[in-house]
PLY file of the C-alpha trace (Angstrom):
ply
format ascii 1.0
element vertex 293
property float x
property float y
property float z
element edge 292
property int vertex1
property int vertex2
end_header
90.63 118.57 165.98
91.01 115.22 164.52
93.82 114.37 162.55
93.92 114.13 158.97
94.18 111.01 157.90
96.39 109.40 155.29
95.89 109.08 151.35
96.39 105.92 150.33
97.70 104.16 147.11
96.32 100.65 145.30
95.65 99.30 141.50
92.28 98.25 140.51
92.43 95.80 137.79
89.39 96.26 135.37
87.91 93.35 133.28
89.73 93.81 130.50
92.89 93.85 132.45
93.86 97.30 132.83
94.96 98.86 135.57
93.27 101.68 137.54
94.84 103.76 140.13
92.93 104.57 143.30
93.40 106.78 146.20
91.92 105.93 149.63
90.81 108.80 152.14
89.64 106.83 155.10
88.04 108.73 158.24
90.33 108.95 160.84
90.65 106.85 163.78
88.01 107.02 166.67
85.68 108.51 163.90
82.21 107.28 163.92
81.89 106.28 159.52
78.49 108.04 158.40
79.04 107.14 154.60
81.80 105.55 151.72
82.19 108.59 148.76
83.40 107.83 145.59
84.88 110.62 143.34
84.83 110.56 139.82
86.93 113.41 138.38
87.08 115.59 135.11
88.67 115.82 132.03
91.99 115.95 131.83
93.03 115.83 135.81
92.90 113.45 138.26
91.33 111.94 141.38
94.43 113.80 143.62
93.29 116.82 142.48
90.28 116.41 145.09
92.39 116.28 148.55
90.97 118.85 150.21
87.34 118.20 149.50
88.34 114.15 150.94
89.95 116.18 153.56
86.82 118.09 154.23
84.10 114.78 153.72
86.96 112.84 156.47
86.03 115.45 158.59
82.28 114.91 158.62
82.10 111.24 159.02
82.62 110.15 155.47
85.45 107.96 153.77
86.58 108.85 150.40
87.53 106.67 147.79
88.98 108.35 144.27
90.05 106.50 140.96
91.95 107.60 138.01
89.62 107.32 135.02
91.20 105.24 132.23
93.71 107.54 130.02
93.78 109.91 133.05
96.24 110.33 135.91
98.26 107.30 136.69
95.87 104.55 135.22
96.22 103.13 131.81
95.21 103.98 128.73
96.29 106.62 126.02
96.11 110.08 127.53
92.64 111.25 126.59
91.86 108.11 124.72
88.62 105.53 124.99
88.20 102.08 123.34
84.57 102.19 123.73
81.53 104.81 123.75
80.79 102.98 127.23
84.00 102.28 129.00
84.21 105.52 131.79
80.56 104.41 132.85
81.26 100.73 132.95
84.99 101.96 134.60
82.34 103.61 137.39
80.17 100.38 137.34
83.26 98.29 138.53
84.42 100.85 141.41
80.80 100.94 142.97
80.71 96.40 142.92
84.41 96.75 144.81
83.04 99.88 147.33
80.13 97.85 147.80
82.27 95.17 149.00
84.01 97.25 151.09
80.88 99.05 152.78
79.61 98.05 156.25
75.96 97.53 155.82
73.43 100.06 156.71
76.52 102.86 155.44
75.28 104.31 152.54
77.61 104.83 149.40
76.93 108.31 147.26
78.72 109.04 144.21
80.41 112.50 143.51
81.35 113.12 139.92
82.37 116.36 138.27
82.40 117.79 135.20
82.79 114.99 132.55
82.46 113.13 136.23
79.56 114.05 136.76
78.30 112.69 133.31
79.98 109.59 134.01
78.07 109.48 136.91
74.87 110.62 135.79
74.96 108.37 132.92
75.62 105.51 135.83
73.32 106.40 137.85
70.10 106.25 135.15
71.34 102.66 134.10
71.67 101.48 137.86
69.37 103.77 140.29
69.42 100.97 143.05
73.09 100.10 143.51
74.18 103.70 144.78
72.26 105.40 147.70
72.57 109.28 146.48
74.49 111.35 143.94
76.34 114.58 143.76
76.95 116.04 140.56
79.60 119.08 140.56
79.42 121.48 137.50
78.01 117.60 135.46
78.87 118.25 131.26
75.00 117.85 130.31
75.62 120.62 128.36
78.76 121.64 126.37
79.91 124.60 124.85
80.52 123.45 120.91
81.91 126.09 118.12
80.28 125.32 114.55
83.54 124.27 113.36
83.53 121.54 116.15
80.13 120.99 115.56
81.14 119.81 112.28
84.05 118.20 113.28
82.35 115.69 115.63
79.54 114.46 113.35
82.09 113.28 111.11
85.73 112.08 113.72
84.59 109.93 115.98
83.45 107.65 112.78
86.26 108.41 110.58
88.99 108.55 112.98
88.06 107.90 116.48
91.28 107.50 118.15
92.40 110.29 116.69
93.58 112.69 120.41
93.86 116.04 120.06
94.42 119.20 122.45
91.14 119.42 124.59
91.24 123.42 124.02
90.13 124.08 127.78
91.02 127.30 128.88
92.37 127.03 131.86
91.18 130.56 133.15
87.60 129.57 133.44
88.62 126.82 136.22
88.36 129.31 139.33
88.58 133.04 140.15
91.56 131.69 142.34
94.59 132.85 140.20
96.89 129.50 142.64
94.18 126.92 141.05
95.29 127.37 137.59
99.09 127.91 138.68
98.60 124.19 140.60
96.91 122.48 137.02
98.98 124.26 134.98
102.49 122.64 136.91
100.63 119.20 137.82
102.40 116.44 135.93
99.48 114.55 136.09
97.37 116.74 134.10
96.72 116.32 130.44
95.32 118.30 127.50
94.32 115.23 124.88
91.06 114.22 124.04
90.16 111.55 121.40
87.64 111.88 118.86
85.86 109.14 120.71
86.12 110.96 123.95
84.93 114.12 122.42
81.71 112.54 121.35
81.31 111.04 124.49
81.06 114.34 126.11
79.35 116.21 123.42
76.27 113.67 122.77
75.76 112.26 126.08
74.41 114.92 128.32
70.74 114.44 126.08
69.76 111.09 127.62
70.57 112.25 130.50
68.22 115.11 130.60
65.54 112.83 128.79
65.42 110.35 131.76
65.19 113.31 134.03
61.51 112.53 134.47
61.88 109.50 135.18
65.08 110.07 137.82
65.14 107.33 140.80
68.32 108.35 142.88
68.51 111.25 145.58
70.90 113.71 144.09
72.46 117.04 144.51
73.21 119.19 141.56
75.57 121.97 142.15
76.63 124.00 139.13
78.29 127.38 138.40
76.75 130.33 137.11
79.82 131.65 135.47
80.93 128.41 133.99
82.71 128.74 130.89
83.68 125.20 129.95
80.66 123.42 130.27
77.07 125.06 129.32
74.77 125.15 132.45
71.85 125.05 130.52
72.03 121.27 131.28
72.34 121.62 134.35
69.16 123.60 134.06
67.33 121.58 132.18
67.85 118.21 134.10
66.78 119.99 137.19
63.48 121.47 135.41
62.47 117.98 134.03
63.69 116.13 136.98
61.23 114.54 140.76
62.11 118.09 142.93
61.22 115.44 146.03
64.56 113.27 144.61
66.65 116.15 143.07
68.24 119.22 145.10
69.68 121.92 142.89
71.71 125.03 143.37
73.16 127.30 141.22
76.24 129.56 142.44
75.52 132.46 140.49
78.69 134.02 140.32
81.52 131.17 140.59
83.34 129.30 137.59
83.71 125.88 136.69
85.51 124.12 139.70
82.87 125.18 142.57
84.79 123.30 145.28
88.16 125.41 144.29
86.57 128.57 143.88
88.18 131.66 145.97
85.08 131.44 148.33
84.06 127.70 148.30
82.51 127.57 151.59
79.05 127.96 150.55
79.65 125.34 148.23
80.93 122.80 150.94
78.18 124.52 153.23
75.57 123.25 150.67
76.99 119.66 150.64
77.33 119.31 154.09
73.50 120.23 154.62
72.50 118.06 151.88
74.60 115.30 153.43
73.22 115.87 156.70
69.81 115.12 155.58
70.79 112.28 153.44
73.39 110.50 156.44
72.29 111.77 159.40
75.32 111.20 162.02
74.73 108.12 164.21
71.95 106.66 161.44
74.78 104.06 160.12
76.16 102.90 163.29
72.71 102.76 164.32
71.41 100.66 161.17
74.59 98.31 161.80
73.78 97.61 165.26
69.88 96.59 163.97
0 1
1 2
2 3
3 4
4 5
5 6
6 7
7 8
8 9
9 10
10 11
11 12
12 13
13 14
14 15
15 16
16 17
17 18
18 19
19 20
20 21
21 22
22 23
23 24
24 25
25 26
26 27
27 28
28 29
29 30
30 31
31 32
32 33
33 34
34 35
35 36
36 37
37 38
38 39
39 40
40 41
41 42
42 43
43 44
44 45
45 46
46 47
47 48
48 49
49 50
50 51
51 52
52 53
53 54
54 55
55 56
56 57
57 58
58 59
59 60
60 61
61 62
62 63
63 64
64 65
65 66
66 67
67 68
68 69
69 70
70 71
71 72
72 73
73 74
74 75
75 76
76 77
77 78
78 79
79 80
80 81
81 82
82 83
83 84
84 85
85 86
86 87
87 88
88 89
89 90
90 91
91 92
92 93
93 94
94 95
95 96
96 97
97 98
98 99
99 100
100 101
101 102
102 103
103 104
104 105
105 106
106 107
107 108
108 109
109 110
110 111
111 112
112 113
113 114
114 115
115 116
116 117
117 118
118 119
119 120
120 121
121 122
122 123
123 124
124 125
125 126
126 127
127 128
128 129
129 130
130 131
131 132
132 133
133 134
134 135
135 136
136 137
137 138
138 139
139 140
140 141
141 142
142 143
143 144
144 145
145 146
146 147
147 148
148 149
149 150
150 151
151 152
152 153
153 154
154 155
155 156
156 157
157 158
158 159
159 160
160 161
161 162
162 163
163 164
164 165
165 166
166 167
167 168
168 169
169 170
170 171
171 172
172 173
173 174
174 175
175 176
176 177
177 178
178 179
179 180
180 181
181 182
182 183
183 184
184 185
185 186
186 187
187 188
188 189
189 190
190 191
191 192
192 193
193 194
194 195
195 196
196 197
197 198
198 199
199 200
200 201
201 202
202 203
203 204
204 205
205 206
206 207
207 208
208 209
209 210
210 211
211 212
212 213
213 214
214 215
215 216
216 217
217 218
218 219
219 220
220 221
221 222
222 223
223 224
224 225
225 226
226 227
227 228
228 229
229 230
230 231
231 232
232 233
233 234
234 235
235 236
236 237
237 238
238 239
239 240
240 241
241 242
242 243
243 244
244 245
245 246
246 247
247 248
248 249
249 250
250 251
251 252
252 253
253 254
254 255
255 256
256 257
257 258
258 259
259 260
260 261
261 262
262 263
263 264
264 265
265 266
266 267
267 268
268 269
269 270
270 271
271 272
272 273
273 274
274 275
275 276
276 277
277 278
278 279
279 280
280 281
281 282
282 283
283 284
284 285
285 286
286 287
287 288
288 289
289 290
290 291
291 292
């Protein structure tokens, strides 16, 4: 077995000047690269929350690169906060230009996001289908779970007052059916329960364009959601994949696990899914083939 290779630490400074933490997985040494991944976590957590799936891609070929969204983790920014409707996606924009740079060419660079990830993603990926070669999207917010009292609450905040950070509500029992998952958020320092008014909207209103320019989808993606998810409402998930090209998107639904599919008790048919998918996608020996061209 190959060993694991070594996390790494660096700042990204965005265009407006602040900073943005990332964490480097690179394959280890004397293995052939296949692809670059670049995570794009959740609400509330944090891109170090995802060793063991970087651990797992290292394994089959493909070096991970992570980032702490802005008012997440270690980057800047209020905890939970956003100056603009637009800055996660344009955050994301910025981190696929640097990958880019940092790709080998003919090594194709995929995009993982989850949860409010994923939307970051997804939203990315429908402005800007030809500067990513695939997508992932892990339990993506297109839908959300919204109480008539926050219904209310969110036509009116992110107008009125939308800096205004609040406690996120998100139950953390709904994250896995592994009891250690929600121990391991629950103690992580670098986990957060705010959300801004802003923020809030963000999530709330922007799985719909998503699922409008399903049709109309250009990028080879998989969509992996959870059956049982509690803090996001599949029924996005659904309905992109219904509307979506099934020749450009792959979906699966794991009927029975919660929120956080790659930290579910079982997750190896998860990671079994994503490996196939990946397999097709970046065959092994197609980069170093397409390099040597």
């Amino acid at each position: 077995m190959m060993p694991a290779s070594t996390a790494t630490l660096s700042t990204f400074t965005a265009s407006d000047g602040d900073n943005l933490v990332l964490r480097d997985w690179p394959v280890a040494e004397g293995v052939p690269l296949r692809g670059v991944v670049l995570l794009v976590h959740g609400l509330g957590e944090h891109a170090g929350r995802y060793e063991h799936l970087a651990r797992e891609l290292n394994s089959w070929g493909f070096a991970v690169r992570g980032y702490d969204q802005f008012g997440h983790g270690e980057s800047g920014g209020p905890r939970g906060g956003l100056p603009s409707d637009g800055r996660l996606v344009d955050d994301l924009a910025e981190m696929v230009q640097s990958a880019r740079t940092r790709t080998p060419d003919g090594v194709p660079l995929i995009v993982l996001g989850h949860s409010m990830g994923g939307l970051v993603a997804a939203q990315y990926a429908a402005a800007h289908p030809a500067s990513i070669d695939a997508l992932v999207l892990s339990s993506p917010a297109l839908g959300t779970r919204v109480s008539g009292l926050q219904k209310l609450l969110l036509r009116t905040l992110p107008r009125l007052a939308p800096d205004l950070r609040l406690g996120n509500g998100l139950q953390t029992r709904w994250l896995s059916h592994d009891p250690e998952v929600e121990r391991a958020y629950r103690a992580d320092p670098l986990v957060h329960d705010r959300i801004s008014a802003r923020l809030a909207g963000f999530i709330t209103g922007g799985g719909r364009p998503v699922v409008a320019q399903a049709p109309q989808w250009k990028v080879p993606t998989l969509l992996m959601y959870a059956g049982q998810d509690r803090l996001v409402d599949s029924a996005g998930s659904r309905a992109f994949a219904a509307a979506a090209p099934s020749q450009l998107v792959t979906s699966h639904c794991f009927q029975d696990l919660y929120h956080e599919i790659f930290n579910e008790a079982d997750a190896q048919p998860v990671f079994d899914c994503l490996r196939r998918w990946l397999d097709e996608r970046a065959p092994a020996g197609a980069a170093q083939l397409a390099r040597a061209a």
